[in-house]
ZAMARGU-4260 file (C-alpha; in steps of 0.2 Angstrom, whole numbers, plus 5000, padded with zeros to 4 digits):
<rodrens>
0) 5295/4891/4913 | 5304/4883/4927 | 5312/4866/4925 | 5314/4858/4942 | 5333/4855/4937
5) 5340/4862/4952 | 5331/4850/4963 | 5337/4832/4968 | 5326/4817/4958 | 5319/4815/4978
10) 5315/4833/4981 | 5304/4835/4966 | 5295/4817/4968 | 5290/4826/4981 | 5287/4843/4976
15) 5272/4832/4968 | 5264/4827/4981 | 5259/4843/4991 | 5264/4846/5010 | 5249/4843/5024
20) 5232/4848/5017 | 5232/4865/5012 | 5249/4869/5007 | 5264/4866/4992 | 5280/4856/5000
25) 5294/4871/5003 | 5307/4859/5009 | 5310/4868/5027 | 5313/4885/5017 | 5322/4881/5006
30) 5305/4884/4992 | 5292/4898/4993 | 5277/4888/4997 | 5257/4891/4992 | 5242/4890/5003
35) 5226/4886/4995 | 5209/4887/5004 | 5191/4883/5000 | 5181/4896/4994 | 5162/4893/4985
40) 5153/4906/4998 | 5169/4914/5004 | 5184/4907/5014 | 5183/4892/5022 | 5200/4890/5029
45) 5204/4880/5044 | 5215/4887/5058 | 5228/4873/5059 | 5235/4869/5041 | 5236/4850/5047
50) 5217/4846/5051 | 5202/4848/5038 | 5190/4858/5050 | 5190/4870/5063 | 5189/4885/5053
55) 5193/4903/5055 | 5178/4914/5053 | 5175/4923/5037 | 5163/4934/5027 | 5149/4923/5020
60) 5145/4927/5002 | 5130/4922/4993 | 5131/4904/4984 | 5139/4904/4967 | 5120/4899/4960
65) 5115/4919/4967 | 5129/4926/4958 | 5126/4918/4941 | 5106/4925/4945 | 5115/4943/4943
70) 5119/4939/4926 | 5132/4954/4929 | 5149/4952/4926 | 5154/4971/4935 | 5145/4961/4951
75) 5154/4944/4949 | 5170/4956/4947 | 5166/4964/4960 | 5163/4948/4972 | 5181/4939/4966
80) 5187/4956/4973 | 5180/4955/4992 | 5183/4935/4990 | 5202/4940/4985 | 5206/4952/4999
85) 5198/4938/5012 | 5210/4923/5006 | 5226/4939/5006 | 5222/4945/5023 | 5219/4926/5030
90) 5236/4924/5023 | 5230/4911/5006 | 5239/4912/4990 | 5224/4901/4982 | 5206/4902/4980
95) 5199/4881/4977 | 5185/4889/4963 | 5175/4895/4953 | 5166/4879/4950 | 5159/4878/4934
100) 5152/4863/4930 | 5136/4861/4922 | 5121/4858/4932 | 5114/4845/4923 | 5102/4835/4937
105) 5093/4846/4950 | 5096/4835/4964 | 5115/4837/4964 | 5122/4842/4981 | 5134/4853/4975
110) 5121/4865/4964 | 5123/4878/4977 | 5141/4880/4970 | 5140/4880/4952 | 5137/4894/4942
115) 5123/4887/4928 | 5115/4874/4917 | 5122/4883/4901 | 5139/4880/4897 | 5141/4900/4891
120) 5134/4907/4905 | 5145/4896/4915 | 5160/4901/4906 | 5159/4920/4906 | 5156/4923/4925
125) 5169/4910/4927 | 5183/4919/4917 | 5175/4935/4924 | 5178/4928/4941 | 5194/4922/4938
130) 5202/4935/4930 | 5195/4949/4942 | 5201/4938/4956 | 5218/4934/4948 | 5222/4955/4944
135) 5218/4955/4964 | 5232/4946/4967 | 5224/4930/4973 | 5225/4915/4962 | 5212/4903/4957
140) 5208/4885/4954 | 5194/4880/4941 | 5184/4867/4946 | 5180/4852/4943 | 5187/4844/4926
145) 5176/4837/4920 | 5157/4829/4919 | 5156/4832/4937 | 5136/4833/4940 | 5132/4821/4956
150) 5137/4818/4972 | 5132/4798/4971 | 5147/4787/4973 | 5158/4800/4967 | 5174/4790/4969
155) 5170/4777/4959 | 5156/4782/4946 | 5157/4786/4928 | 5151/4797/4917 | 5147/4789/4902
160) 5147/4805/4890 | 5146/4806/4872 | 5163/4817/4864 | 5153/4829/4855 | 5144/4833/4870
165) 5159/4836/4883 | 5165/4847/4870 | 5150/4857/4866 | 5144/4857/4885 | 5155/4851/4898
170) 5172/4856/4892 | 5165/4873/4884 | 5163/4881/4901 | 5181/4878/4905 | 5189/4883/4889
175) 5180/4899/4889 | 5187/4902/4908 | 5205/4895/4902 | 5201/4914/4892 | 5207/4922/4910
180) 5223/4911/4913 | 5219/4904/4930 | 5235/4898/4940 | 5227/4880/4941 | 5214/4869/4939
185) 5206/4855/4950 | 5203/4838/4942 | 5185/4829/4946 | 5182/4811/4959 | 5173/4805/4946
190) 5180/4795/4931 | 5175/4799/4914 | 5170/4786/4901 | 5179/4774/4912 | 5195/4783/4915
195) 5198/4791/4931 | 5200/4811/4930 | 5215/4812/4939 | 5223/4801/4924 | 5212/4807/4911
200) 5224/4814/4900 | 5214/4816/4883 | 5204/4829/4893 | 5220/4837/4899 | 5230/4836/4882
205) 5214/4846/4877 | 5215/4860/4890 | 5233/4861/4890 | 5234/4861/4866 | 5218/4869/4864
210) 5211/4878/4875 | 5227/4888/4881 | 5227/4882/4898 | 5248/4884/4905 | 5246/4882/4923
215) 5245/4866/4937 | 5231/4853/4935 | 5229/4850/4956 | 5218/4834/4960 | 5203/4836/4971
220) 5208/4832/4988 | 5210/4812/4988 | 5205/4811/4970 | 5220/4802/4967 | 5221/4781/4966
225) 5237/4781/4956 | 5251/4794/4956 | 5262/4788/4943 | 5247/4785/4932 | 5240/4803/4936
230) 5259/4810/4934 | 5261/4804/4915 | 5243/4808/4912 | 5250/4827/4916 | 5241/4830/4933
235) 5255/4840/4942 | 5251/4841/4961 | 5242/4827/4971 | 5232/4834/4986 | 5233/4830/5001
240) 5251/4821/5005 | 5247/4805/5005 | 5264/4794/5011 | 5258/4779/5004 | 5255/4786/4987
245) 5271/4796/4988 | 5281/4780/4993 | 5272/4771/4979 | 5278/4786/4965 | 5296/4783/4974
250) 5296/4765/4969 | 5289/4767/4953 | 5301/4780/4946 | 5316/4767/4952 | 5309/4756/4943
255) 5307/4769/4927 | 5288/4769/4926 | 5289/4789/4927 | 5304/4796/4915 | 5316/4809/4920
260) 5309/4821/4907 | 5291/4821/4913 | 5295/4821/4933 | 5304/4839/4927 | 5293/4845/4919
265) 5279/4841/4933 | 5290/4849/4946 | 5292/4862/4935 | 5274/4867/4933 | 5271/4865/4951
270) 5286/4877/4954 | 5281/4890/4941 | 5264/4887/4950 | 5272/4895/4967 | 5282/4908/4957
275) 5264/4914/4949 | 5255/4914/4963 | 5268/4927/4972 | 5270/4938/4959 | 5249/4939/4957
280) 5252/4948/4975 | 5267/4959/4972 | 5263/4979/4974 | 5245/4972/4977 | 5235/4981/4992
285) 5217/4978/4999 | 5203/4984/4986 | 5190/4985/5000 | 5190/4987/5016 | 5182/4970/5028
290) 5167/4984/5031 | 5165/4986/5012 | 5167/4969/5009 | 5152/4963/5022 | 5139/4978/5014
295) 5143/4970/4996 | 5138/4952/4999 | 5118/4963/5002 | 5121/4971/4983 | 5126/4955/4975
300) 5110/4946/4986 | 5097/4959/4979 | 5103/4957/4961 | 5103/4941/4963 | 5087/4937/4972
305) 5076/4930/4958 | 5055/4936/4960 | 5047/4921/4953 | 5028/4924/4957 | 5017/4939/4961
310) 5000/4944/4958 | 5003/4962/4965 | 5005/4961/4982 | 5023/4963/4978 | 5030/4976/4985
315) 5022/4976/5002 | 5010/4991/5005 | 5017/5001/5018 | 5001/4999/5026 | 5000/4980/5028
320) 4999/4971/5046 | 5009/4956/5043 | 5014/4937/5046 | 5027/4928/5049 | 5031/4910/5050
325) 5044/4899/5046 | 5060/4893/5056 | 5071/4903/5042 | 5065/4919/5048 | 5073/4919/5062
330) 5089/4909/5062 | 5097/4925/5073 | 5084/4918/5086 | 5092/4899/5089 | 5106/4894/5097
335) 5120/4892/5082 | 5119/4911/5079 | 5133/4908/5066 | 5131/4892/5060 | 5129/4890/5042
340) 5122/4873/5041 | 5105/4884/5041 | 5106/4895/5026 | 5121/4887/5014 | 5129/4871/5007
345) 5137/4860/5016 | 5155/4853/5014 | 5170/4861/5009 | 5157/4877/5005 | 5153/4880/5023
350) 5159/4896/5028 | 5157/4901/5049 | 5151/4920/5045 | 5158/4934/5053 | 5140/4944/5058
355) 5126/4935/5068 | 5113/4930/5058 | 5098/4940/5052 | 5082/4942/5059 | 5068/4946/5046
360) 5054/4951/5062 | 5066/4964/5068 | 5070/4969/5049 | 5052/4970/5045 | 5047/4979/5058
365) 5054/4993/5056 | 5044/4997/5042 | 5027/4988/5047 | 5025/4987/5065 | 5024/4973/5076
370) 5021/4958/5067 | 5014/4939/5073 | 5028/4927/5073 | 5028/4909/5074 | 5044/4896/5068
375) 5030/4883/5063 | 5042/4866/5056 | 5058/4862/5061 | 5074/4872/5057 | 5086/4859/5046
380) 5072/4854/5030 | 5075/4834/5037 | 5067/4832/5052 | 5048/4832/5048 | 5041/4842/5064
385) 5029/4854/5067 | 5030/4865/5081 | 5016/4878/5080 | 5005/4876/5065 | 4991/4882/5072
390) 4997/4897/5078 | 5003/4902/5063 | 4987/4898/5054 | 4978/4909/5065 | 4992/4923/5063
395) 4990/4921/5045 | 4969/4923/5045 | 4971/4940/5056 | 4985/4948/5045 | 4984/4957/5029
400) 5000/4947/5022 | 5006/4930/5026 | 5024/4928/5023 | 5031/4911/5025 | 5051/4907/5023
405) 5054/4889/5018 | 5069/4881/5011 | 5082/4867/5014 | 5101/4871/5019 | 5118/4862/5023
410) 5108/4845/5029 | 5099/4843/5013 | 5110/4851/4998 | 5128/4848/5003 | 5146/4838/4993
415) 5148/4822/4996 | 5127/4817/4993 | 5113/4822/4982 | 5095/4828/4986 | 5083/4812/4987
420) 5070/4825/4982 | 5066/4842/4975 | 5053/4844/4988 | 5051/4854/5004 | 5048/4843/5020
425) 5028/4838/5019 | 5029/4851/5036 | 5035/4864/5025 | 5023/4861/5012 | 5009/4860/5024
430) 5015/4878/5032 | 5013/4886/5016 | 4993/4877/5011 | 4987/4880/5028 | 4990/4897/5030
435) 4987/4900/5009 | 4970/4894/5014 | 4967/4907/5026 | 4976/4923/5019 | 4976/4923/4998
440) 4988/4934/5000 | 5001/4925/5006 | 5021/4924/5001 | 5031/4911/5002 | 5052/4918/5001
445) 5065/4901/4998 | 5082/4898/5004 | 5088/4885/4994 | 5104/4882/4980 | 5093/4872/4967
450) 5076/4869/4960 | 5060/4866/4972 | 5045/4858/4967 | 5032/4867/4970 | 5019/4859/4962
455) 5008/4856/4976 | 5007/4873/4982 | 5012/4886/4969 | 4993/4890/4964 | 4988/4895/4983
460) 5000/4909/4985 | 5002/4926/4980 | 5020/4927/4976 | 5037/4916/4977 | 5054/4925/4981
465) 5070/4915/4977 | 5082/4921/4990 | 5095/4906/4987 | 5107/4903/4999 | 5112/4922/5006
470) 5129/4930/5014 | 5132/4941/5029 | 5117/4953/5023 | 5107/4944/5016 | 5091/4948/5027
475) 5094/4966/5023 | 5093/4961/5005 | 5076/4952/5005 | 5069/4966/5016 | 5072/4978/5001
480) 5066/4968/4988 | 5049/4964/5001 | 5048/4981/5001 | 5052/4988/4984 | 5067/5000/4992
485) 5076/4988/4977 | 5067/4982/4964 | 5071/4964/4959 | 5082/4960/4942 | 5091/4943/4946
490) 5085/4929/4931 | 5087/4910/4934 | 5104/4904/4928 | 5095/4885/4926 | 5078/4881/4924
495) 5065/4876/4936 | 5056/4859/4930 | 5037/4857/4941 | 5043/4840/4945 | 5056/4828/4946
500) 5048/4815/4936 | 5049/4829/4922 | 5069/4829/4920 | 5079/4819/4907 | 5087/4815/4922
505) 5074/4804/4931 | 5072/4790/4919 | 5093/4787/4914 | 5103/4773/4916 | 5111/4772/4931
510) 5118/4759/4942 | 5134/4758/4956 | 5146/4762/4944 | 5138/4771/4927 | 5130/4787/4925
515) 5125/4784/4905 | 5121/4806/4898 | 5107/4799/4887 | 5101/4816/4886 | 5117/4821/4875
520) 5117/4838/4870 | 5099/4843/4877 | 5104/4848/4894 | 5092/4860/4904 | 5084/4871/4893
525) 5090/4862/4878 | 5081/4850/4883 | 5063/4858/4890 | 5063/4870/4874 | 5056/4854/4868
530) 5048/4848/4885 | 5041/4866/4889 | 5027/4858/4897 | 5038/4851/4911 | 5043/4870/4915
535) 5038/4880/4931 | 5051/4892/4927 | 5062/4894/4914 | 5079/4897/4911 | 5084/4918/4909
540) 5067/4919/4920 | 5064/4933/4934 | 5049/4946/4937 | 5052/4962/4941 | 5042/4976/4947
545) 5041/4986/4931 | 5039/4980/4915 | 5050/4981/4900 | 5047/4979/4882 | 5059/4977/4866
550) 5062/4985/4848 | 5071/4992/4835 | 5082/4977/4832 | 5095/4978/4818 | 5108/4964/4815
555) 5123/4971/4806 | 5138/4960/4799 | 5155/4961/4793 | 5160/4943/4786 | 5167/4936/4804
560) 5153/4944/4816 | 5138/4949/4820 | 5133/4966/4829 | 5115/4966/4836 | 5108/4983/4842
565) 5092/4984/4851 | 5081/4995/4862 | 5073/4989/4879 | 5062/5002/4886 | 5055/5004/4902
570) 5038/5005/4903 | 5032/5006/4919 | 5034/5017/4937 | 5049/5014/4944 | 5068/5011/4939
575) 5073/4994/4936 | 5087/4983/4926 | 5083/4970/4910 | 5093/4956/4907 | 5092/4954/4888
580) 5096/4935/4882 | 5103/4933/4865 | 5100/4913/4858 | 5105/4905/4840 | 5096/4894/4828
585) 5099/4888/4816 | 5086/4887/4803 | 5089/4870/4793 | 5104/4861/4802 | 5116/4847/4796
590) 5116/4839/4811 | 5104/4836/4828 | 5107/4854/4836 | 5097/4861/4852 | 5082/4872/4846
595) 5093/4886/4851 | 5107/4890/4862 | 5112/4906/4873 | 5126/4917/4865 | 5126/4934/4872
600) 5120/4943/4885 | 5117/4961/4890 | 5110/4969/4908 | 5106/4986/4908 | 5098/4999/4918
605) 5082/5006/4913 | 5074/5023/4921 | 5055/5024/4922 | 5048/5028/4905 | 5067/5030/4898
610) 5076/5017/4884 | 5092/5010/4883 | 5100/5004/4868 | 5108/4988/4870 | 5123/4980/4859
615) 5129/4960/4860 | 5141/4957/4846 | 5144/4939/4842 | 5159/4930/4833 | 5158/4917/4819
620) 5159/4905/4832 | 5144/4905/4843 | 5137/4897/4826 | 5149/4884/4828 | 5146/4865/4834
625) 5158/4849/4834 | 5158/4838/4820 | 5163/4820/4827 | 5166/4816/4810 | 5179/4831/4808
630) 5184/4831/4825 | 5184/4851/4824 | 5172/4864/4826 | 5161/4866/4810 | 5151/4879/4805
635) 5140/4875/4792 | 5133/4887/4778 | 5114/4894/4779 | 5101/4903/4786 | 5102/4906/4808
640) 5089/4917/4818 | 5096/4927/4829 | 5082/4929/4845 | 5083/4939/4859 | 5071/4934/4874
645) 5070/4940/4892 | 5070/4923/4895 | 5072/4907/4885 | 5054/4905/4883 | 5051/4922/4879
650) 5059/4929/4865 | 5057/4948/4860 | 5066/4949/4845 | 5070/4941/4828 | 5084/4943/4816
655) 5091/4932/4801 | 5109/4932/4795 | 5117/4920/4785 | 5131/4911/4781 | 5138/4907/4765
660) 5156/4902/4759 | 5160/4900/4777 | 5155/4920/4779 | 5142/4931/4788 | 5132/4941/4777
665) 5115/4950/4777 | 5099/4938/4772 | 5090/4951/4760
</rodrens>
């Protein structure tokens, strides 16, 4: 571990407070230095290191939200790949993510850009991103630590969270991540339980004595207030320079409010940092070529494309006459061809793509003809407008199929704000009942990064395809999925409430400062599995076009796990993939638990009319919960169903085990 010894006091005062916005200070040369760039739906890295925006264009991913709905750890491997080889060959040593905080209130901006609601889910395709992007030879930055779940006065708020809970919910995604050794990690705006999280150094005693974690806490960028407070509260890099705050830290270690020996071992850490970071690249050379990369983002879009609806008219007949209508359609067809404010977060997520966008007319076409188009509502989910309802109407009556694309996009879901409502523009809603009451059969495809309501329309249509926020290919991908060329797997990493009204969320205490997490531990669907009637769909949820069904279960343990074996068959007509959910309960618990929480997971691919025999082993642990009166992790004796669903409201399968004397044994 370096020491920052061979640096004057000056030079490693510093070293801590970054160099511009984007890179380490190198001192002319005389360092190696890191770049870091923003990276939740690819690169977003700006030309000139000195300026925030302007950036160079990259291959656009599908959102983080679109890769968890893959629930498959070989494709979020293979995304930190493509995402790696971008930030090499743009000349970045850093990638600013994966972000996996917990989605905890629907109308958070930044949804788009985190992984799930459940902190396990969260934690694996972290660690699986992470370490697949670090082997690479790019580095990575978890983000953001911790409780970091609006975009409401995010400088100043607090979040007002119970201990047991940041440990069993908030923390656990970041601990399980810290698994893969990211370089860094990126400290949150928002103060927790009144401490700001660039100074909160509890929560960074625990990463850094717990959990493992042995590289460079970084701030967000201008998360810092205090940089001698943030500095002996261990945050080792401040981001951007900021002179005032460097002069600040000058003065203050004069007058001996930073000591000798923490100032070395921060310069150290942001030195070892740099040295990392290099060495993640030596002997390293592109995985995938720039052509490989682009015709991945459509694979990881069709896995993660989520079918929530259909009565049938999923896939589209090949004899159909079709409708379109909806300015998301056609975003090729407008005059920011590659503007992503359309179809993707906004903020430090926006990525200017590389390929013009997609046209679903043109697409569709080619397998059905001409078909009637019409944009129908305005193009940016704000501004209330119809344009040509009528037409669309009458396209829809004449048609076999309706097919509306709706959603929201960089103006609505974005960082720095949250939704005002989980609702589509009344236009939008409007569109979709207007032409559902001409043509029944009518499909309704979403470009969104979080929950829609769709309570006032979701009984008139046929069927609802969540397409997210999609990359370079993403029309391609829907296309398939419309047309059965792939059939549909992704699973909704969070839950889909019917309304707003219907969250923990809508009725806790907030004001201009506090964010009170009355909810505690009954976060998304630990908190519907006893709300079910506030679900439209729940989490672990997706259709697919053929139907699976679950046996032979057998639960075997050895004293310190568990090995669950199963069988998921494939009962229908064409190939498809399962997603097999594996949740705990505990049967009489000591203290409040969740009625059951996620554990495992398997996906697995399924010919028609074949099986395939799934296995999820679990360790002592995933029985575990923090006792606040032990301050540890406590597993108590007794009796725990083991339930394997296909979602978290549909469970397949039941097995008991128990533990006694503090081991797993068989219930006979």
């Amino acid at each position: 571990m370096k020491t920052g010894k061979e640096l004057t006091a000056e030079e490693k005062l510093r070293l801590l407070c970054g160099h511009g916005n984007w890179h380490t200070e190198d001192f002319d040369g005389k360092l190696e230095r890191v770049r870091m760039t923003d990276a939740s739906m690819g690169i977003r890295m700006p030309i000139d290191p000195n300026e925030w925006q302007g950036e160079r264009p990259s291959i656009a991913y599908p959102s983080m939200q679109m890769l968890a709905n893959t629930w498959n750890t070989e494709v979020v491997r293979k995304y930190a790949e493509c995402v790696a080889d971008d930030c090499l060959d743009a000349g970045a040593d850093v990638v600013l993510g994966p972000g996996v905080n917990i989605k905890r209130d629907p109308l958070c901006g930044r949804n788009f850009e985190y992984l799930s609601e459940d902190p396990y889910l969260a934690g694996v395709m972290g660690r699986e991103y992470i370490s697949a992007m670090q082997e690479e030879g790019a580095g990575t930055c978890v983000k953001h630590f911790c409780a970091n779940n609006s975009e409401i006065n995010r400088r100043q708020q607090t979040s007002d969270v119970d201990e047991r809970v940041l440990r069993e919910i908030y923390y656990k995604p970041f601990e399980i991540a810290c698994e893969a050794k990211p370089v860094s990690l990126m400290c949150s705006y928002n103060r927790v339980n009144g401490v700001r999280a660039s100074e909160y150094q509890k929560g960074f005693d625990v990463l850094k004595k717990e959990f493992g974690f042995d590289g460079l806490i970084i701030s967000d960028w201008d998360a810092v207030r205090d940089r001698t407070a943030s500095a002996n509260a261990g945050l080792g890099l401040e981001m951007p320079f900021c002179r005032e705050r460097y002069e600040q830290l000058v003065a203050d270690y004069k007058a001996g409010k930073l000591s000798d020996e923490r100032l070395d071992e921060l310069a150290g850490q942001v030195m070892e940092f740099v040295a990392r970071c290099k060495k993640l690249q030596e002997g390293k050379k592109r995985k995938h070529t720039q052509e490989e990369r682009i015709a991945f983002t459509q694979k990881a879009e069709e896995e993660g494309i989520v079918l929530l609806k259909n009565n049938g008219i999923l896939p589209l007949a090949k004899d159909k006459k079709l409708a379109v209508c909806g300015w998301y359609a056609r975003p090729c067809a407008y005059e920011w061809n590659q503007n992503p404010e359309l179809l993707s977060g906004g903020g430090s997520a926006r990525v200017i793509r590389l390929t013009p966008m997609f046209d679903m007319k043109a697409l569709l076409e080619k397998e059905y003809g001409e078909i009637l188009y019409e944009p129908a509502f305005s193009d940016d989910g704000v501004n209330d407008i119809f344009m040509t309802p009528g037409a669309a109407v009458q396209n829809a009556a004449g048609r076999d199929v309706n097919l509306v694309f709706a959603g929201t996009g960089a103006r609505v879901e974005s960082e720095g704000n949250d939704r005002k409502s989980m609702r589509l523009t009344p236009a939008q809603e409007r569109t979709i009942l207007d032409t559902a009451a001409v043509n029944p059969n009518t499909v309704v495809v979403l470009f969104a990064g979080a929950p829609v309501d769709m309570s006032a329309w979701l009984d008139k249509v046929a069927a609802v395809v969540w397409a997210g926020f999609p990359g370079e290919r993403g029309g391609e991908a829907i296309a398939n999925i419309l047309t059965g060329k792939v059939c549909p797997s992704g699973k909704l990493s969070e839950t889909f409430p019917k309304t707003y009204d219907g969250t923990p969320t809508a009725t806790e205490y907030r004001d201009s400062q506090v964010t009170r997490y009355q909810e505690g531990l009954d976060v998304g669907y630990r908190y519907y599995d006893r709300h079910p009637e506030a679900v439209q769909f729940p989490f672990g949820y997706g259709l697919s076009y053929t139907k699976f069904s679950y046996g032979d279960l057998n639960a075997k343990t050895d004293v310190e796990r568990v090995t669950i074996r199963f069988e998921i068959k494939n009962e229908g007509t064409c190939a498809g993939k399962e997603t097999a959910q594996v949740y705990i309960r505990p049967c009489m618990p000591m203290v409040y638990r969740p009625v059951k929480e996620l554990k495992g997971f398997v996906k697995t691919e399924v010919k028609a009319g074949g099986s395939k025999r799934a296995e999820v082993v679990l360790e002592k642990s995933a029985f575990a919960y923090w006792s606040s009166a032990k301050d540890c992790w406590t597993v108590d004796d007794g009796v725990y169903e083991i339930l394997i669903g296909a979602s978290s409201q549909d469970i397949r399968l039941c097995a008991k085990v128990r533990i006694a004397d503090g081991k797993l044994e068989p219930l006979n």
